[in-house]
C-alpha positions in Angstrom: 137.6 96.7 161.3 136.5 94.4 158.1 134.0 92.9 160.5 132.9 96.0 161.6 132.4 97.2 158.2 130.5 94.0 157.1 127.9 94.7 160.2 127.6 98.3 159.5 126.3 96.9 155.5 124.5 94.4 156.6 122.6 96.6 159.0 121.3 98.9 156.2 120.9 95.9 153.4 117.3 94.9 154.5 116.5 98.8 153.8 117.9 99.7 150.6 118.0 96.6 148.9 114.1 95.7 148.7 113.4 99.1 147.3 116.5 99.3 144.9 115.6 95.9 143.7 111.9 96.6 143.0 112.4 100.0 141.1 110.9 99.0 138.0 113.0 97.4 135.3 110.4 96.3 132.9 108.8 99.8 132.1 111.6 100.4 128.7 110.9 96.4 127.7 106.9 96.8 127.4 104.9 96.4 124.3 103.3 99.2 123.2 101.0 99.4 119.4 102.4 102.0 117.1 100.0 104.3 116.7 99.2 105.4 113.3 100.0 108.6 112.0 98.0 111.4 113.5 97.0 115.0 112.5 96.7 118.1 114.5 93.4 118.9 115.3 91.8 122.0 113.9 93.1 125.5 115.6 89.7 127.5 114.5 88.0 125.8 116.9 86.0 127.6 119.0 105.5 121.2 157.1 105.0 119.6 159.7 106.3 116.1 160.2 103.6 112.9 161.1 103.8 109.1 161.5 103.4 108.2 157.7 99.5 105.9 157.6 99.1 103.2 155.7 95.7 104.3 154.7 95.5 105.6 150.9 93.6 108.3 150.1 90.5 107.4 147.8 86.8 107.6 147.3 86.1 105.1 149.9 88.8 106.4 153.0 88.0 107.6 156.4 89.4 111.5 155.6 88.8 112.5 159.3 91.5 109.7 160.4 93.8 110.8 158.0 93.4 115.0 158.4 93.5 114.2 162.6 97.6 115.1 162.9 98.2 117.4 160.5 98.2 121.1 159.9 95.5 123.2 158.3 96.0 123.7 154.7 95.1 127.0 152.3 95.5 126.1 148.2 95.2 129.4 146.7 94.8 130.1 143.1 93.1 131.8 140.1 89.6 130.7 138.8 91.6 128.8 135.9 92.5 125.5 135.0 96.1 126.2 134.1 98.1 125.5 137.0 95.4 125.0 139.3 93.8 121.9 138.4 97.0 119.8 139.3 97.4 120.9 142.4 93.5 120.7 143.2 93.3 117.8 141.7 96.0 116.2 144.3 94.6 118.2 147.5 91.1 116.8 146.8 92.2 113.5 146.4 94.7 113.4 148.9 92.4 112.7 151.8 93.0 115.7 154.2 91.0 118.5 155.0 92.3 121.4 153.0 90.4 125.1 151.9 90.6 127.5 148.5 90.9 131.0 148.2 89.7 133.1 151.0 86.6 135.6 150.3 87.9 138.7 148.9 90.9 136.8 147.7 92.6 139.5 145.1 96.0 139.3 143.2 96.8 142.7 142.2 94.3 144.7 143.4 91.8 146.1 146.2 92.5 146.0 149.8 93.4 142.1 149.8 95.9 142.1 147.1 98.3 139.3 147.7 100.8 140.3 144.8 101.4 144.1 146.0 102.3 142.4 149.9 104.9 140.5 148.3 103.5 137.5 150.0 104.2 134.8 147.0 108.0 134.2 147.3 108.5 134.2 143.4 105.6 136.6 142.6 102.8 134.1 141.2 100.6 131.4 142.3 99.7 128.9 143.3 100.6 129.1 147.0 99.9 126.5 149.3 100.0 128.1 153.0 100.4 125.0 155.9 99.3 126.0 159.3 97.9 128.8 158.9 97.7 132.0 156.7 100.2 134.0 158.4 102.6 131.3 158.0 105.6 131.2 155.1 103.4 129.7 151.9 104.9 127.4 149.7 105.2 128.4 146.0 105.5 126.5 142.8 103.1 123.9 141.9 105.2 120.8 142.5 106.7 121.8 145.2 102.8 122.1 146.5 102.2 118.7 145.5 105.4 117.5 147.1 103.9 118.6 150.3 100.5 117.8 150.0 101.9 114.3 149.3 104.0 113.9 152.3 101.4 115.0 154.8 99.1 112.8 153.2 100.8 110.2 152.5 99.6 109.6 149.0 103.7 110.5 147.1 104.3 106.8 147.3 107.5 106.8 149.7 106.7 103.8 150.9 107.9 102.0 148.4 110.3 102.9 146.2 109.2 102.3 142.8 105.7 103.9 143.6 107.9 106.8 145.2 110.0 107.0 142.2 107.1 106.7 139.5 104.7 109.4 141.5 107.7 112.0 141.4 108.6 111.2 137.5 105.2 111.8 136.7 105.1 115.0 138.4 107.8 116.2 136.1 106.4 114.7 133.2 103.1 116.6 133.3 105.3 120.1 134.2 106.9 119.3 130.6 103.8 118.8 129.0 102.5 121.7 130.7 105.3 124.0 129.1 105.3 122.4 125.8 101.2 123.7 126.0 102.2 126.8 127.1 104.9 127.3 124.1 102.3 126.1 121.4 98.9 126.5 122.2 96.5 129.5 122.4 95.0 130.2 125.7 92.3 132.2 127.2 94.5 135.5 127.4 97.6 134.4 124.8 96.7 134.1 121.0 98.9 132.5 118.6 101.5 135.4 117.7 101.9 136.1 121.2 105.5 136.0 122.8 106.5 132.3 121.7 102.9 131.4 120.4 103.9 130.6 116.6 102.0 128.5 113.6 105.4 126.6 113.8 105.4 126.2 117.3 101.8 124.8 117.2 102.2 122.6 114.7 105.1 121.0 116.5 103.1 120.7 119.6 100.1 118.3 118.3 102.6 116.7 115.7 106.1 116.2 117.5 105.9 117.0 121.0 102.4 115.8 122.1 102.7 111.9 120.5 105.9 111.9 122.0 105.2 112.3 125.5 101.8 110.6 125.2 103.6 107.5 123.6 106.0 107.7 126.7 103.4 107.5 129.3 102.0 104.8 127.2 104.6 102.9 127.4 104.8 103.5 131.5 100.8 102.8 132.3 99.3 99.0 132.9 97.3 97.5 131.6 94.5 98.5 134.4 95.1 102.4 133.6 97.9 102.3 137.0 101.3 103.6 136.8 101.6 102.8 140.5 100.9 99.9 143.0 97.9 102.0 144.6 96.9 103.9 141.2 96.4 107.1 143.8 99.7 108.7 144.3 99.9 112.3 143.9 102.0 112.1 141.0 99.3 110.0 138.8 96.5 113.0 140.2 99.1 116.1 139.2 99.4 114.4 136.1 95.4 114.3 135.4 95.2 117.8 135.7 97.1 118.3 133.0 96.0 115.3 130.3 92.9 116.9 131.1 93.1 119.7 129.6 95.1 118.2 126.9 91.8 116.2 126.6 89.7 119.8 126.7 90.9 120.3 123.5 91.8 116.7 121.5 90.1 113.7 123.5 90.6 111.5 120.7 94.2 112.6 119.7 95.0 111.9 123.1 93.8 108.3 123.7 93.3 106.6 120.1 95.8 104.1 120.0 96.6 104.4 123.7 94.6 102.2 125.5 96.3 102.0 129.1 96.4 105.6 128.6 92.4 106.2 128.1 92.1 103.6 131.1 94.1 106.0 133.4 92.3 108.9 131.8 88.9 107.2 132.7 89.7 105.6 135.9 90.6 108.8 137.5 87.4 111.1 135.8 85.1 108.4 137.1 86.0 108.9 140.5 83.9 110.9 143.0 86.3 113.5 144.2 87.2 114.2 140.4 84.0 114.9 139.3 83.7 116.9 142.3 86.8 119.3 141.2 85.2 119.1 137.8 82.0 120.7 138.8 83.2 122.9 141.0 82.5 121.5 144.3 86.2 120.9 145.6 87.2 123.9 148.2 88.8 125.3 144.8 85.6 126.8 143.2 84.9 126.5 139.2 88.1 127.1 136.9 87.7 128.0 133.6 89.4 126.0 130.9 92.7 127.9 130.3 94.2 126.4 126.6 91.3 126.9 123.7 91.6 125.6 120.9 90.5 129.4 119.2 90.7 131.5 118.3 94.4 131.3 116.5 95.1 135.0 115.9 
């Protein structure tokens, strides 16, 4: 029975070890320069399964190979940043062949009103519908990049670390995401609105920004990477969102955080971003959705 035992681990070792070994131990250990002391900017500004490829989505990959065995894809959303630039952001670069919004797309209203049809399983977008449009969608915006990784092949799972990195910073961006949504105005939310406070402002660009911007500093290398291939859907869903943190305060953002502007850069200077950027991704325009004005 020991022997038995000892075959049965051994048999699984060269699996699990390699990845559990390489998950990245250095990350808490790595220098990073204090930044100095930093003010808040002005606020009166104005599923299907598919054999896995080993081809990584980019600028320079052969889409048509990589869209070939898997299903159709629908990424529907409003003409705002917001949420939707993540999950844009990871379906254009993701290397498959993917479409926005149907014409006459509606929310509440008019004969194509999604919300009324009770379509969107918790009542908002996005919704990313695989396979067809009369097929269950999937809701929540990292659930849709979950997907859109798998299919594609881009959420790092074949290899750990990259795995583990691309999902952490898919989480990290949702809690910078909420700590925007808690502090700053937006296009339909001034400050004084539900949790929208001068306190809770203040504590965004002085506490809770440089905190999680430090953080990521600390993660990123020195080539603006925070995995092996630089392209996992993690590091695009978290673009969308240091985007718009950009939108408002580029150089709060990045001064002092140089593998952090390198990411920042990197990614903006690549076709498909630019693309999304002006519009040209199957997404359509969005409209910046946190302003930096007015306050009240």
């Amino acid at each position: 029975r020991h022997l038995d035992a000892l075959r049965r681990l051994m048999s699984i070792a060269p699996v699990a070890s390699p990845a559990l070994a390489t998950f990245r131990v250095t990350a808490s250990t790595r220098a990073s320069p204090s930044p100095a002391p930093r003010v808040a900017p002005a606020r009166s500004r104005v599923v299907v399964e598919r054999v896995r490829s080993s081809v990584v989505a980019s600028d320079t990959s052969d889409t048509t190979a990589m869209s070939a065995d898997v299903p159709s894809l629908r990424l529907i959303y409003f003409d705002v940043m917001a949420k939707g630039m993540q999950v844009t952001m990871v379906a254009h670069h993701s290397g498959l062949s993917w479409e926005g919004k149907p014409e006459g797309f509606a929310w509440r209203d008019g004969p194509n009103a999604m919300k009324p049809k009770g379509v969107a399983p918790f009542g908002q977008l996005p919704l990313l519908f695989v396979g067809g449009d009369d097929t269950a969608p999937v809701a929540q915006a990292t659930a849709i990049a979950a997907v859109i990784g798998k299919l594609a092949g881009t959420d790092g799972a074949e290899n750990m670390n990259d795995f583990a990195t691309s999902s952490m910073l898919v989480a990290e961006a949702e809690d910078i995401y909420a700590a925007l949504q808690k502090g700053q105005p937006t296009l339909y939310a001034k400050i004084g609105s539900g949790v929208k406070t001068e306190q809770t402002h203040e504590e965004l660009w002085t506490t809770s920004l440089p905190h999680h911007l430090g953080c990521l500093e600390k993660l990123c290398d020195a080539d603006g990477k925070f995995t092996s291939t630089g392209v996992t859907c993690g590091e695009m869903f978290l673009w969308g969102v240091l985007h718009q943190v950009a939108l408002l305060a580029k150089d709060f953002a990045f001064d002092g955080r140089p593998k952090l502007a390198a990411y920042y850069e990197r990614i903006a200077a690549m076709e498909r971003t630019v693309e999304v950027l002006e519009g040209k991704s199957p997404a359509g325009s969005m409209a910046q959705y946190f302003v930096a004005g007015p306050i009240h």
